[in-house]
C-alpha positions as CSV (number, residue, x, y, z in Angstrom):
1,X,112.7,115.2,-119.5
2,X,112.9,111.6,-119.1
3,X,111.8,109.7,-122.6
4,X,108.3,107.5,-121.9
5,X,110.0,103.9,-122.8
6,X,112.8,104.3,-120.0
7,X,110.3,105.8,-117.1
8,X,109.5,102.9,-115.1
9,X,106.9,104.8,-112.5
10,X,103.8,102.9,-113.1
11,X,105.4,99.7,-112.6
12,X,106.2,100.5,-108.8
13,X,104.0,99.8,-106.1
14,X,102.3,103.3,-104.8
15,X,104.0,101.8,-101.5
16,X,107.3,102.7,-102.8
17,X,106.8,106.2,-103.9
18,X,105.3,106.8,-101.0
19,X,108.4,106.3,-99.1
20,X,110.6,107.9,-101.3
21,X,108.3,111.2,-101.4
22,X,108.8,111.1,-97.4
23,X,112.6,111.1,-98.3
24,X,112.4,114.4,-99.4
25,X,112.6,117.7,-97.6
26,X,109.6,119.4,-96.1
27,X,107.9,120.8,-99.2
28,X,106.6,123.7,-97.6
29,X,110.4,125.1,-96.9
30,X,112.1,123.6,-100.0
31,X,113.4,125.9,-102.0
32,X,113.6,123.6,-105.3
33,X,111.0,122.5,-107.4
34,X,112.8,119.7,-108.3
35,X,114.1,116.9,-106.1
36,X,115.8,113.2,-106.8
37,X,116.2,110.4,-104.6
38,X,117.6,106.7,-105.2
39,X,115.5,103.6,-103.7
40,X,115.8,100.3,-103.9
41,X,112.5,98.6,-105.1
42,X,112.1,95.1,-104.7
43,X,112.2,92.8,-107.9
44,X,113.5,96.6,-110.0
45,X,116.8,96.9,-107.8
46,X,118.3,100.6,-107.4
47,X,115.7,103.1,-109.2
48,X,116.0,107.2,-109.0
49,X,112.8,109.1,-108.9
50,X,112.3,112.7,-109.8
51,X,109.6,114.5,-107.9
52,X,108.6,118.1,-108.2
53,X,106.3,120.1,-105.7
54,X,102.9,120.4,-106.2
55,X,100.9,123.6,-105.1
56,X,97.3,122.3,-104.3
57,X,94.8,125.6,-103.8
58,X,91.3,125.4,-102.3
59,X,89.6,128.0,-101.6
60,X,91.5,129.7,-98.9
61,X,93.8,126.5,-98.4
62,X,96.8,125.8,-99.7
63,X,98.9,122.5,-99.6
64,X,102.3,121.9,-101.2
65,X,103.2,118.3,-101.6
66,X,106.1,116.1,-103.6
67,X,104.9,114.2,-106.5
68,X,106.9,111.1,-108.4
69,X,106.6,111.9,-112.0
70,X,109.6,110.1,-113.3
71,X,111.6,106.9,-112.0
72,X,114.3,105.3,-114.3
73,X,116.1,102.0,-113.5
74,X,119.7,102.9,-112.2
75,X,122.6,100.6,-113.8
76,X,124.7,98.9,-111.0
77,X,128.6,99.5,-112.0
78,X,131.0,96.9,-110.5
């Protein structure tokens, strides 16, 4: 897991996750749990979130979503 002092998620703008979750495949035909994407975030530059997919049950419903849980700045190499 990604230590708490280099996970940058609650400094980015709900916004942004939002279009990196839509990024992702459909979550109800992915077969990982676990998913990465890179975005750039204004005033962060290049960040790479990790998401994992969320089972949501209610009552006789069930939705399956992404969810951030970890971004982490990515160092630009020349």
């Amino acid at each position: 897991m990604i230590p708490i002092k280099e996970n940058i998620l609650r400094l980015i703008g709900g916004e942004y996750v939002a279009a990196e979750t839509k990024q992702l495949p459909d979550p109800n035909t992915a077969k990982e749990e676990f998913q990465e994407t890179v975005m750039e975030v204004p005033n962060l530059g290049k960040v790479r979130f990790t998401c994992r997919r969320f089972k949501s049950k209610h009552h006789k419903s069930v939705n399956i979503v992404w969810s951030a849980i970890a971004a982490v700045k990515v160092d630009q190499v020349p």
